[in-house]
C-alpha positions in Angstrom: 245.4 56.4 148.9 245.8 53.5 146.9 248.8 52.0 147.9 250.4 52.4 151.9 253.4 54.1 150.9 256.0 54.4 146.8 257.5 50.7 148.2 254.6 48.8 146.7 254.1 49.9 143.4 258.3 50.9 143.1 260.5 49.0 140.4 261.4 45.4 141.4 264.9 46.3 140.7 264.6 49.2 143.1 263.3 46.9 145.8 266.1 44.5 145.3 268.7 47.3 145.1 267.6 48.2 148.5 267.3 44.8 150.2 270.6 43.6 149.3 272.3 46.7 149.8 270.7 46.4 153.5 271.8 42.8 154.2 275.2 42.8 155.0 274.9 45.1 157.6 271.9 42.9 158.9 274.2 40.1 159.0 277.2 41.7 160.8 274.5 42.4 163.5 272.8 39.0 163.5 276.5 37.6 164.4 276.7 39.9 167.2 274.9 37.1 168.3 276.5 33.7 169.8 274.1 31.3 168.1 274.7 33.1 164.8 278.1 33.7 164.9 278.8 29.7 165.1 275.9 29.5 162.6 277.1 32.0 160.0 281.0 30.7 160.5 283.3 31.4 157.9 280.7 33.7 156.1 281.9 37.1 154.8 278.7 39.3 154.8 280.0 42.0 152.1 279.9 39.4 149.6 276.1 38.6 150.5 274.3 41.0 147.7 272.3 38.9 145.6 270.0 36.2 145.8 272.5 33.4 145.0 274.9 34.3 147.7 272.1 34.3 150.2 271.0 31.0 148.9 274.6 29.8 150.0 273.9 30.5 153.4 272.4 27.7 155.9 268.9 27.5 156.8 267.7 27.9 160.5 264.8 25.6 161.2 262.1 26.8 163.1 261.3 23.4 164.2 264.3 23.4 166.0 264.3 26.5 168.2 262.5 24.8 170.8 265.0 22.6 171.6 268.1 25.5 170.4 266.0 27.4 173.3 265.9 25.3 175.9 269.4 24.8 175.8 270.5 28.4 175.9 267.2 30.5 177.0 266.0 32.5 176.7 266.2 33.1 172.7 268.7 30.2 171.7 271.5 32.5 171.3 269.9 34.2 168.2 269.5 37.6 169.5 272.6 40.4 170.2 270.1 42.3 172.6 268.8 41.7 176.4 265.7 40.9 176.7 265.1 43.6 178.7 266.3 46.1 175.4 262.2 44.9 174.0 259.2 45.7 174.2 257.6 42.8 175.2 258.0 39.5 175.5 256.0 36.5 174.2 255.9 32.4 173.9 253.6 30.8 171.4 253.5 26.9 171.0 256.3 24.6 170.8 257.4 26.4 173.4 259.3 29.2 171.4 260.2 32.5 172.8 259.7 35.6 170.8 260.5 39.1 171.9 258.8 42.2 170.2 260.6 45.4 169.1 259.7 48.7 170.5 259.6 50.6 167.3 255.9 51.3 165.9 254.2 48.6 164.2 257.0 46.2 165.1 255.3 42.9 162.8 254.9 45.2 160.1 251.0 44.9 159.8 249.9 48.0 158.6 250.0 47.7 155.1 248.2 44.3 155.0 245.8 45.9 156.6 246.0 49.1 154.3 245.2 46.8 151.8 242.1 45.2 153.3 241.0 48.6 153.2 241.3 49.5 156.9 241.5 53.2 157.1 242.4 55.8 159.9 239.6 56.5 161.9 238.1 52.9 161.5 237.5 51.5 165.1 238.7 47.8 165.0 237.7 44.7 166.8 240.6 42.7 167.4 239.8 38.9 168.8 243.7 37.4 167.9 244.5 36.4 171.6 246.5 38.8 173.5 247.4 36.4 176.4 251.4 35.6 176.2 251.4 35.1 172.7 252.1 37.9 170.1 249.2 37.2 167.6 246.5 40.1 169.6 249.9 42.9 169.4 250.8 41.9 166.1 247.6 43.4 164.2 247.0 45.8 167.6 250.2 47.8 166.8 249.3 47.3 162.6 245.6 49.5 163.5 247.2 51.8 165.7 250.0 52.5 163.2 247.4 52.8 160.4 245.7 55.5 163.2 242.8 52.9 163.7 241.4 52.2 167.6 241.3 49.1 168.4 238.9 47.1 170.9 241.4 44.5 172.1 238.7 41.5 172.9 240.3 38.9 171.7 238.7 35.1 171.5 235.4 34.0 173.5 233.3 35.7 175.1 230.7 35.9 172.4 228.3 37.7 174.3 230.4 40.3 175.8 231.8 41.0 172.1 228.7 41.6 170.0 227.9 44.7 173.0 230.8 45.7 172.5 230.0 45.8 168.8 226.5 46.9 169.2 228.3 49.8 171.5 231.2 50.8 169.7 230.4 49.8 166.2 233.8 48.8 164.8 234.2 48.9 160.9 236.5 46.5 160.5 237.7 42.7 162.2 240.8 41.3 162.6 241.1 37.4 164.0 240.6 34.3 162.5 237.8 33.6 160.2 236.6 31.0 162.3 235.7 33.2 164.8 234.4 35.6 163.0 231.7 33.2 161.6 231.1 31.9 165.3 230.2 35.8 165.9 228.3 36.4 162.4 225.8 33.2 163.6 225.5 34.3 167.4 224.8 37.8 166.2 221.7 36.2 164.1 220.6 33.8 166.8 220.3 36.3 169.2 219.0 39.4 166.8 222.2 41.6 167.9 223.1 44.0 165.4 226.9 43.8 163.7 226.2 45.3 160.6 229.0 47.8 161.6 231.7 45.2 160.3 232.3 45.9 156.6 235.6 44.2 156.4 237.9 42.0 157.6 242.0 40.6 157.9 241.6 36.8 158.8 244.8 35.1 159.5 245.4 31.6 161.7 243.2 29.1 160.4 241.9 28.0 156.9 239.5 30.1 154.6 238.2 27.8 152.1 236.3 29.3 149.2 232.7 28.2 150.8 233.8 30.1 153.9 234.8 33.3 151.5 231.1 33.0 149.9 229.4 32.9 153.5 231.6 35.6 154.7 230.7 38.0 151.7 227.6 37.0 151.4 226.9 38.5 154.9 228.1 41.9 153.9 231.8 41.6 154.5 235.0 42.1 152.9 237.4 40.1 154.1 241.5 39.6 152.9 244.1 36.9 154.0 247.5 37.4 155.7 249.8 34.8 156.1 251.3 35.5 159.4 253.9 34.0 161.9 254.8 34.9 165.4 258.2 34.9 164.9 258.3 37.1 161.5 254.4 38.9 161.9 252.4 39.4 158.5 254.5 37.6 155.8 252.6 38.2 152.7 249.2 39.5 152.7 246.1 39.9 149.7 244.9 42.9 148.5 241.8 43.9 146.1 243.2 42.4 143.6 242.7 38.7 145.0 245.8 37.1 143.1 247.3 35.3 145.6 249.2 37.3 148.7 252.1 39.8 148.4 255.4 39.4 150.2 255.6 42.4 152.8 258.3 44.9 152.4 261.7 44.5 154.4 261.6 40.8 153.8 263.2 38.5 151.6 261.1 35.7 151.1 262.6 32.1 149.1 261.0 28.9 148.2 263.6 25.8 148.7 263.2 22.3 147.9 261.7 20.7 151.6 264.9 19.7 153.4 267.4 22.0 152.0 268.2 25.0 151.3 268.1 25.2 147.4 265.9 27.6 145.8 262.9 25.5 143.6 262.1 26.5 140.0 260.1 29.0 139.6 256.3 28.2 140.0 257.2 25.1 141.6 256.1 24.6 145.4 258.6 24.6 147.9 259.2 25.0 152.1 259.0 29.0 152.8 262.3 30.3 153.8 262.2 33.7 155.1 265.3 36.9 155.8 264.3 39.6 158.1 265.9 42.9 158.5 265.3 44.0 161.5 268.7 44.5 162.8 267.7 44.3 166.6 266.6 40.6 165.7 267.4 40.0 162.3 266.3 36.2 161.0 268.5 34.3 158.7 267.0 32.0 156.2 264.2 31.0 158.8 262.7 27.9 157.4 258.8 28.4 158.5 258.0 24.5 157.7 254.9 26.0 155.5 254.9 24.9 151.8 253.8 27.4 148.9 254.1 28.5 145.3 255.6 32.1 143.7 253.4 33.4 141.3 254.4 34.7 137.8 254.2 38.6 137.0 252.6 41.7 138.9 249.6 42.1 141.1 246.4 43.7 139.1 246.4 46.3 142.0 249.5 47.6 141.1 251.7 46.0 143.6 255.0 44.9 142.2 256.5 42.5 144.9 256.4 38.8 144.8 253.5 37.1 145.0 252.8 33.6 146.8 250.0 30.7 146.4 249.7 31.0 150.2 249.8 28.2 152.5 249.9 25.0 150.6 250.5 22.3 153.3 253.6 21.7 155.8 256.7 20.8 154.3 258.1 19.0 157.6 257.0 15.8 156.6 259.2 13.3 158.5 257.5 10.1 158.9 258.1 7.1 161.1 259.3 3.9 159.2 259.7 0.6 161.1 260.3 2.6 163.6 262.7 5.0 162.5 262.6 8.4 161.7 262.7 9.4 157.8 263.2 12.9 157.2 262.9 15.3 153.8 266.7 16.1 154.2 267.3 12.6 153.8 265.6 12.5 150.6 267.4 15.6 149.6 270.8 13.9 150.0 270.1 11.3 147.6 269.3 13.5 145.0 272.3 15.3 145.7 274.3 12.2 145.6 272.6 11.6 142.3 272.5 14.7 140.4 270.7 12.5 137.2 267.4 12.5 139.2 265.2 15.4 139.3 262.1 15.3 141.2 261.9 12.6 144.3 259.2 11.5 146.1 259.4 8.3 148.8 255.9 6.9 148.8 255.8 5.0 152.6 252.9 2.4 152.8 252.0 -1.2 154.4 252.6 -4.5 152.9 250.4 -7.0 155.2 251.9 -6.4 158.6 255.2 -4.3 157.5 256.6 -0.7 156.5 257.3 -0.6 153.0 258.9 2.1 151.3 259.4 3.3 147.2 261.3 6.0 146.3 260.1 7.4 142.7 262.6 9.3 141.1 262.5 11.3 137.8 264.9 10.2 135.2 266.0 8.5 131.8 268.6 6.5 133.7 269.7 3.0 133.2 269.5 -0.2 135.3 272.8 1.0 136.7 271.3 3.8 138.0 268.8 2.1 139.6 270.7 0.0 141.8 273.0 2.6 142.5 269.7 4.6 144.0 268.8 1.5 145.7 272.0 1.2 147.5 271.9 5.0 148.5 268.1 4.7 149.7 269.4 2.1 152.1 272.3 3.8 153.1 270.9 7.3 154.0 267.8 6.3 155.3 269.4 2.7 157.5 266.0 1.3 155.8 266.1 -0.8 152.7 263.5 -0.1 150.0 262.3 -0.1 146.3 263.4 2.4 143.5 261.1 2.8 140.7 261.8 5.5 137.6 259.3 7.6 136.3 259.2 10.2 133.6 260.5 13.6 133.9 258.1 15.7 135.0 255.2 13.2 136.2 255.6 13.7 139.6 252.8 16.4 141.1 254.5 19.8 141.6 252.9 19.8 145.2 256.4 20.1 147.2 255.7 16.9 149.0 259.3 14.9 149.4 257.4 11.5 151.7 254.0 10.6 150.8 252.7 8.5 154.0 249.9 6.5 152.3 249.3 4.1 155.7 246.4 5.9 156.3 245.1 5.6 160.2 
């Protein structure tokens, strides 16, 4: 079978149709919730149907659950159910608390691995960590769902895992590609056979092309997934290699870095992501990651919308003289100056001191300028150079504050 199931090759209108038909009801349950209800005040969910209403909503920082945690535990408020109405129960880094539905597949994993060309039958080797964290049960539950097996090693034990592939002979590998070099090279120093493994879903660290090349070149297809413990597989790659395709039941956005406005399209922006899971729904969950939508339809036949992938973090607060500078800062200049378009505040040394130079794109006059200058100082409590440039010089590279200090 080509395609997991009609959702991925179906009419974008279709898909849309159904997402915003399914969000209101999302949203009356996500303010079942405390944390949402004060969040989502004032908000009439049967008016939330399209894209622009959504886009009127506020954005929930990811950044900030730890602390929205640790003030109400265990999930900040954000979820109607008991924990004890879950499956299981996780914390990754920060510390943030994430539970896991009981349904089947619950992070929505299968058809990223569809794609990679895991089939039923295939015996997998999963080495994502399965120790508190959710990253081991997020692609265990995908194989299992496909009707894979799954050896649930997870990371180290290098010697251990190539008997267990040398035993079992799993097809296919899911962990981080990282680690599946670190197994490829053992394997060769030590003459262990793991020719078994044909393919491959790598998620968690960087793949850079020379990695890709290695990788392939040792007789393995491997495919991306861009993955979060909070949301499970975002957007994933398929044969095609055209960048990675949103997963279905998700509505995925691309904002300007320290607000909640949609970018042009094409341009690169902070990822912003709805879920519909209405046992614990997320709202416009700002995942700090920057990317890119791409323009048109997948080669493979897949219709949804298609990302860069990760581009770099979009939380890029700096420290100046002392004092935190933050992208929603620069945000509210441009929104107290609707003449500019793109901004970016270039942070740097002079001698000894902090020195900052806010680049704005305009045609404005010198009356403009100053009245930047005297905004820059008033938002950011720091004072600070304005310099205009051209429209459209500035890199489309979603960065807001450029820290050029270096060390």
């Amino acid at each position: 079978m080509r395609h997991f199931d009609s959702l991925e090759n179906c009419d974008p209108s279709h898909r849309h149709a159904n997402l915003f038909s399914r969000l209101p009801d999302v949203l009356r349950h996500a303010m079942q919730a405390p944390a949402y209800a004060t969040h989502l005040k004032d908000i009439d969910p049967a008016a939330i149907t399209s894209p622009t209403a959504l886009a009127g909503l506020p954005v929930l920082r990811k950044s900030d659950l730890p602390a929205l945690q640790k003030v109400r535990p265990p999930f900040g408020g954000f979820v109607a159910g008991q924990p004890g109405t879950f499956g299981r129960l996780f914390t990754s880094p920060g510390p943030i608390f994430e539970p896991e539905s009981k349904q089947a597949d619950p992070w929505h994993g299968a058809r990223a691995l569809h794609a990679a060309g895991f089939q039923p039958g295939d015996i997998v080797l999963n080495t994502f960590s399965y120790h508190l964290v959710p990253g081991g049960f997020v692609f265990d539950g995908a194989a299992r769902a496909l009707g894979c097996a799954v050896i649930p090693a997870g990371p180290g034990n290098t010697d251990q895992q190539l008997e267990l592939i040398e035993t079992y002979r799993p097809a296919a590998y899911a962990g981080t590609p990282d680690f599946l070099k670190i197994l490829l090279d053992a394997a060769g120093k030590a003459q262990r056979d793991v020719s078994s493994i044909r393919r491959a879903l790598v998620s968690g660290a960087a793949f850079p092309p020379s990695l890709q090349a290695e990788i392939k070149a040792r007789g393995i297809d491997a495919y991306q997934a861009y993955a979060t413990a909070d949301l499970g597989i975002v957007a994933y790659e398929s044969p095609a290699r055209d960048g990675l395709i949103v997963n279905e039941d998700l509505i995925l956005e691309i904002v300007t870095p320290g607000t909640g406005n949609p970018v042009a399209v094409g341009d690169v922006g902070e990822i912003v992501v709805t879920s519909l899971d209405p046992h614990h729904p997320w709202i416009r969950l700002a995942l700090g990651d920057l990317t890119a939508a791409l323009p048109g339809r997948s080669a493979c036949g897949r219709t949804n919308m298609r990302i860069k992938g990760w581009m770099g973090r979009a939380d890029q607060a700096t420290k100046v003289k002392g004092m935190f500078v933050r992208p929603e800062q620069i945000a509210e200049i441009g929104k107290r100056h609707p003449e500019l378009g793109r901004l970016r505040l270039v942070v740097s040394r002079d001698g000894e001191s902090d020195v900052m130079l806010l680049k704005a794109e305009t045609t404005g006059d010198a009356r403009l300028l100053e009245a930047v200058s005297v905004t820059l100082r008033t938002v950011s409590k720091l004072g600070g150079a304005v310099q205009f440039v051209p429209p459209g010089s500035l890199p489309n590279d979603g960065k807001v504050i450029a820290d050029e200090r270096g060390g």
